[in-house]
C-alpha positions in Angstrom: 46.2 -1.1 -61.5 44.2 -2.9 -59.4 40.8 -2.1 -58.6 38.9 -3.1 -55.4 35.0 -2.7 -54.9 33.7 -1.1 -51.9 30.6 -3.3 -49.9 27.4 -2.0 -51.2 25.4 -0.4 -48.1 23.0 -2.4 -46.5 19.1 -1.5 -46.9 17.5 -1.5 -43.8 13.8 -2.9 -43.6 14.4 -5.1 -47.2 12.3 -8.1 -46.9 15.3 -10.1 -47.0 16.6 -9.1 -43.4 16.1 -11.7 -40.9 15.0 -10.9 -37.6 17.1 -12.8 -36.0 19.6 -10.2 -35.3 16.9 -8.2 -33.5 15.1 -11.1 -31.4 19.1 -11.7 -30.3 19.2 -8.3 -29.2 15.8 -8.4 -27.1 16.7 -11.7 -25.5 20.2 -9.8 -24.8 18.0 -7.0 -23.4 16.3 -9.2 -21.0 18.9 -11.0 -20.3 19.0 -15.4 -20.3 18.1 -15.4 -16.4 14.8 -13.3 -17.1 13.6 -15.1 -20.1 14.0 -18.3 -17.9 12.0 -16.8 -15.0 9.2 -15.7 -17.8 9.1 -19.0 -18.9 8.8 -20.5 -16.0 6.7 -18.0 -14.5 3.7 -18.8 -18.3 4.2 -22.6 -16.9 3.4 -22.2 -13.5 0.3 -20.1 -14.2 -0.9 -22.0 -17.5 -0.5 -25.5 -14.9 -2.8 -23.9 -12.2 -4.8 -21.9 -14.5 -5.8 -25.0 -16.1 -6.5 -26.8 -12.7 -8.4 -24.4 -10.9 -10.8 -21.9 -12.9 -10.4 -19.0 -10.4 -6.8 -18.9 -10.3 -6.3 -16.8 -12.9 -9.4 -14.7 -11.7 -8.0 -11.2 -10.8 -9.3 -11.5 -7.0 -7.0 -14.1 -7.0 -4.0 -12.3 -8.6 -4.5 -9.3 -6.2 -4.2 -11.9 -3.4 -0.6 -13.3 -4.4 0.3 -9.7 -5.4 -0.4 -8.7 -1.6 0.8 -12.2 -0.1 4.4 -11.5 -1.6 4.5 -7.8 -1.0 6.2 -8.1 2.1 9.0 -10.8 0.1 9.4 -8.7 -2.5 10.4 -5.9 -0.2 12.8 -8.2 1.7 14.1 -9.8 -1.5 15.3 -6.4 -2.8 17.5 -5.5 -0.3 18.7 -8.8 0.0 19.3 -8.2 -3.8 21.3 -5.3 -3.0 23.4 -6.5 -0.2 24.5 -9.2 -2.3 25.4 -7.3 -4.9 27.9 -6.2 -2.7 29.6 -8.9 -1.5 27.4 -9.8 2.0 24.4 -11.3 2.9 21.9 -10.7 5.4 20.0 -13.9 7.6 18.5 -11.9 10.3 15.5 -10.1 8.1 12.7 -12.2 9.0 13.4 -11.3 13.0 14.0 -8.1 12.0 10.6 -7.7 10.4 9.1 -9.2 13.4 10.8 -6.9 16.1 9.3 -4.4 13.6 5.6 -5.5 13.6 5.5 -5.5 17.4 7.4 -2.3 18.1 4.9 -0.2 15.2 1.7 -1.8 17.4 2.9 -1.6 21.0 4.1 1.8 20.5 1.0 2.7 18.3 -1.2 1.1 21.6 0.6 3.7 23.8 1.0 6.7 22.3 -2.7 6.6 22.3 -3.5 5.3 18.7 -1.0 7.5 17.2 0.2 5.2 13.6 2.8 7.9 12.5 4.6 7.7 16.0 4.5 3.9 15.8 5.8 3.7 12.2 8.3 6.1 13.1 9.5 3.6 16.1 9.8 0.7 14.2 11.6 2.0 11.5 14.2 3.8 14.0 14.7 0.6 15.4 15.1 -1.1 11.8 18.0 1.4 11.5 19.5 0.7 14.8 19.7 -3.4 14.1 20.5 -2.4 10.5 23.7 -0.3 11.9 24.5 -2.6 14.5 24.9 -5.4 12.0 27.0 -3.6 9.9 29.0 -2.5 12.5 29.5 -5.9 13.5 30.4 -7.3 10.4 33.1 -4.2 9.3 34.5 -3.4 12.8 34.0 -6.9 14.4 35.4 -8.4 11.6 33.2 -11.1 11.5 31.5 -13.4 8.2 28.2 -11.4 7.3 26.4 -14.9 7.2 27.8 -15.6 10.7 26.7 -12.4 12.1 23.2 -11.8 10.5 22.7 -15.8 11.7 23.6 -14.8 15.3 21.1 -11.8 14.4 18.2 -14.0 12.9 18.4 -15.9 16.6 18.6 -12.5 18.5 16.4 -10.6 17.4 13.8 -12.9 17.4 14.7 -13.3 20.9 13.7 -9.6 21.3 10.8 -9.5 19.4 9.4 -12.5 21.8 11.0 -10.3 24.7 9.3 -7.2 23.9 5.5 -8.9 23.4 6.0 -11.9 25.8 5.2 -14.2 22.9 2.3 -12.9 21.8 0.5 -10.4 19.5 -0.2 -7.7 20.9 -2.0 -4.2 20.5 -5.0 -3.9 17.6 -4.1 -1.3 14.7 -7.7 -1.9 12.2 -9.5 1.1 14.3 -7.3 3.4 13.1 -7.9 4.8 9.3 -4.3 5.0 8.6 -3.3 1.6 9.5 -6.5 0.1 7.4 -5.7 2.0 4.3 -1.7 0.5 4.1 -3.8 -3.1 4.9 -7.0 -2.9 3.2 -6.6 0.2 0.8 -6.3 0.2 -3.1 -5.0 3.1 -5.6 -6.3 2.8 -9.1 -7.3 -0.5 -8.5 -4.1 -1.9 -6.8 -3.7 -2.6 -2.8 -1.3 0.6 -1.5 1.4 -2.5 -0.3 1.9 -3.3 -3.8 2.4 0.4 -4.7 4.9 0.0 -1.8 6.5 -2.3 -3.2 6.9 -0.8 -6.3 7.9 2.3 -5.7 10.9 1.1 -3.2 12.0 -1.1 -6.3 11.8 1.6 -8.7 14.1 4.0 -6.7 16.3 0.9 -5.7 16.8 -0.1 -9.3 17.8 3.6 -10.1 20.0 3.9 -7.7 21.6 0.5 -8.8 21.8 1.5 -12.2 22.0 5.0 -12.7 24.0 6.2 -9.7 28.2 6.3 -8.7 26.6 4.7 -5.5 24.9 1.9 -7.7 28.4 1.3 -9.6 30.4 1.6 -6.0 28.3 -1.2 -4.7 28.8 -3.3 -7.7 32.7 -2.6 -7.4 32.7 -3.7 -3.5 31.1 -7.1 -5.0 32.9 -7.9 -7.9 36.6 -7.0 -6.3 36.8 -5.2 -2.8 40.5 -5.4 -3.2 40.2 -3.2 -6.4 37.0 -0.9 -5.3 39.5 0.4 -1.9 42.3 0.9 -4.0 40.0 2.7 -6.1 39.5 5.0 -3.1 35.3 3.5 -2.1 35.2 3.6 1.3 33.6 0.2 1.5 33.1 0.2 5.2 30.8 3.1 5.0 28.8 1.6 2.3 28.4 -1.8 4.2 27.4 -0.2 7.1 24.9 2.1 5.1 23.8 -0.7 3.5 23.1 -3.2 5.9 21.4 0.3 8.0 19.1 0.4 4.4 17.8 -3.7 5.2 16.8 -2.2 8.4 14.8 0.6 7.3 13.1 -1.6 4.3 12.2 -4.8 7.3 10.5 -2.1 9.3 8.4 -1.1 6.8 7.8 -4.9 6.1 7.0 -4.9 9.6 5.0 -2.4 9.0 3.0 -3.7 6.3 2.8 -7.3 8.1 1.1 -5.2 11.3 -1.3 -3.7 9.0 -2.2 -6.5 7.3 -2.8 -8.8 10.2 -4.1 -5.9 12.6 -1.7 -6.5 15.2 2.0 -6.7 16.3 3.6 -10.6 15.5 6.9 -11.0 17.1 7.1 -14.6 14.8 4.0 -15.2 13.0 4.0 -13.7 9.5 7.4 -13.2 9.8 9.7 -16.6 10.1 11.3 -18.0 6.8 11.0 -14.8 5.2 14.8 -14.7 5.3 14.7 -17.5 2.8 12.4 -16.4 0.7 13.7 -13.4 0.1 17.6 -15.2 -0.4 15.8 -17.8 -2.9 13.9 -14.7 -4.6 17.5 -13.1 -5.2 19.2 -15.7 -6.2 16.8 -16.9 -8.8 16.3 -13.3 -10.0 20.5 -13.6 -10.9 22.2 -12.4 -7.7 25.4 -14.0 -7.3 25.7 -15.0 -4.2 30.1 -14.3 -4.6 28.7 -10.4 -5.1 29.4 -8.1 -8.1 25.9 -9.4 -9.7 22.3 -8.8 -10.0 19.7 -6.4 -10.6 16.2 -5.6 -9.4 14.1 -6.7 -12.3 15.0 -10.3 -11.9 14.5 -10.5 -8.1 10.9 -9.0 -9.2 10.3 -12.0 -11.3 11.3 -14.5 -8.8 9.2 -13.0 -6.3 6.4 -13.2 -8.5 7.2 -16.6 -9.4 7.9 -18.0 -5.7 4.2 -16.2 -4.9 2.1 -17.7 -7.9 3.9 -21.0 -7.3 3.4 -20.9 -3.3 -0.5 -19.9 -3.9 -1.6 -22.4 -6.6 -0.1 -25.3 -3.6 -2.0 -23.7 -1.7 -4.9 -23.8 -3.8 -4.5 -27.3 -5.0 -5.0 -27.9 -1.2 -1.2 -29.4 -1.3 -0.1 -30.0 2.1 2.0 -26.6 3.1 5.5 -28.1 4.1 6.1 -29.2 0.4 6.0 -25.1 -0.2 9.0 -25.4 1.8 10.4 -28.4 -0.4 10.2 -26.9 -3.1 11.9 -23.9 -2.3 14.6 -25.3 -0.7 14.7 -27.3 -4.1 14.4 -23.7 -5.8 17.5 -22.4 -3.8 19.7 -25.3 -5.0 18.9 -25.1 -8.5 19.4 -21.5 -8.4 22.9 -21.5 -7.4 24.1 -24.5 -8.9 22.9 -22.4 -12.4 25.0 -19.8 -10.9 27.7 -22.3 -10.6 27.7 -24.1 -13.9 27.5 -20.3 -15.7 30.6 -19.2 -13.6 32.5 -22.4 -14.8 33.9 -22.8 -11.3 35.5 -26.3 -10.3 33.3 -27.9 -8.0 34.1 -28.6 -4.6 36.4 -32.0 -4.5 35.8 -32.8 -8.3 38.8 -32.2 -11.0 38.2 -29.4 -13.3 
């Protein structure tokens, strides 16, 4: 007869256990794109830390925090429509017809804010819709219609003011506090922003529309066969940019005190693509999350104030994320192990 021995049962917490299993499972956790971005994120405020004494100071912090609020919102619907499979170019105008609809309509309706907030973001969701609309019925490449929208609606935005700011919104309490105001010590814009990524992260994650979205992205071909109606999500989702851009437009009226049709509001576009990207958005769809994007909104912010602070000329900030950009999708490239363009495999 033969006898076999059974494994002895592993003893959990013996000091012979390596952590390494568990350290695995946190970096897992994280995921390698937001350990990166952390990284990167301790180097870039060690570097300007160390260079400047007050810019770690918390005045300071509160300053990026605010200056890429209005990215940050941007960058997570950009996150989301890239998840599924599009991409939107026209947010920047969008956020600019915004700003000056919310203060002209504000200026005559007699100082009434809610009424003005409440135009620009019914506007947001009529160029939202309309580029959606475009896109599923018109049959036309998301980048080339969201470019034709990034020229057009900046076009109305100029339109509508005559190329210049217009109205004032700082006599008006409501206005001041979404500007100026803090809760519990941080400015109301980043509590914006932070609750607008919270529900947009649940939604993503913890929600058939979050898993629908991810489907459209990864294979359309699969997610209508599976029975998504994908043109209603595009269009809902493109109508969603819209909404989020007019409260960026919002915000960026607040802030400055009056309505900018281009000022405040031009290269946000990409910003908030670069932001994505970075934060692990493949740009093919089917990929990316919320917490990422964060962190390369943060980053791009810290990085694009300590330039600033180092008194390095401003069109380098537009080097370097350019340079950002590039690196972030040729990582995206190298990690999908697709052939490149004109080389063997």
């Amino acid at each position: 007869m033969t006898l076999t021995s059974s494994p002895s049962p592993s003893v959990k917490g013996t000091p012979g256990d390596s952590p390494a299993p568990r350290r695995s499972k946190l970096l897992s956790g994280l995921g390698g794109q937001n350990v990166s971005l952390i990284g990167a994120l301790a180097v870039v405020l060690i570097l300007f830390g160390v260079l400047n004494d007050n810019y770690l100071s918390l005045s300071n912090m509160q300053v990026i925090a605010e200056a890429a609020t209005i990215t940050g919102l941007l960058a997570i619907v950009q996150t989301v429509v890239i998840i599924c499979g599009g991409l939107d170019i026209s947010v920047g105008s969008q956020v600019g017809v915004a700003s000056v609809v919310s203060a002209m309509v504000f200026t005559s309706a007699g100082s009434n804010a809610f009424l003005g907030m409440a135009a620009a973001v019914g506007v947001g969701v009529l160029i939202g819709a309309l580029n959606g609309l475009v896109i599923v019925y018109g049959r036309v490449n998301p980048t080339i219609a969201t470019l034709a929208g990034l020229a057009a609606y900046k076009g109305l935005a100029q339109l509508l003011s005559d190329g210049r700011a217009q109205g004032y919104v700082l006599n008006n309490d409501f206005f001041i506090f979404l500007g100026r105001g803090k809760i519990a010590g941080l400015p109301v814009m980043v509590w914006i922003l932070i609750v607008v990524a919270v529900v947009v992260h649940l939604l993503l994650k913890y929600t058939d529309i979050g898993r629908n979205l991810y489907a459209i992205g990864g294979n359309d071909t699969a997610a209508r066969l599976a029975g998504i109606n994908i043109n209603k999500y595009l269009i809902c989702v493109y109508a969603l940019i819209g909404v989020v851009a007019a409260i960026a437009g919002i915000l960026l009226t607040a802030r400055t005190g009056s309505g900018q049709p281009v000022s405040g509001s031009e290269g946000l576009e990409l910003k908030a693509i670069t932001a994505a990207a970075l934060g692990g958005a493949a740009l093919k769809g089917g990929k990316g999350g919320i917490g990422g994007t964060l962190l390369a909104v943060a980053l791009l912010g810290c990085l694009e104030n300590g330039l600033t602070v180092q008194g390095i000329n401003t069109f380098w900030q537009n080097v370097a994320q350019g340079a950002l950009l590039v690196i972030a999708v040729v990582i995206q490239q190298r990690r999908s192990g697709e052939r490149a363009v004109g080389l063997p495999h």
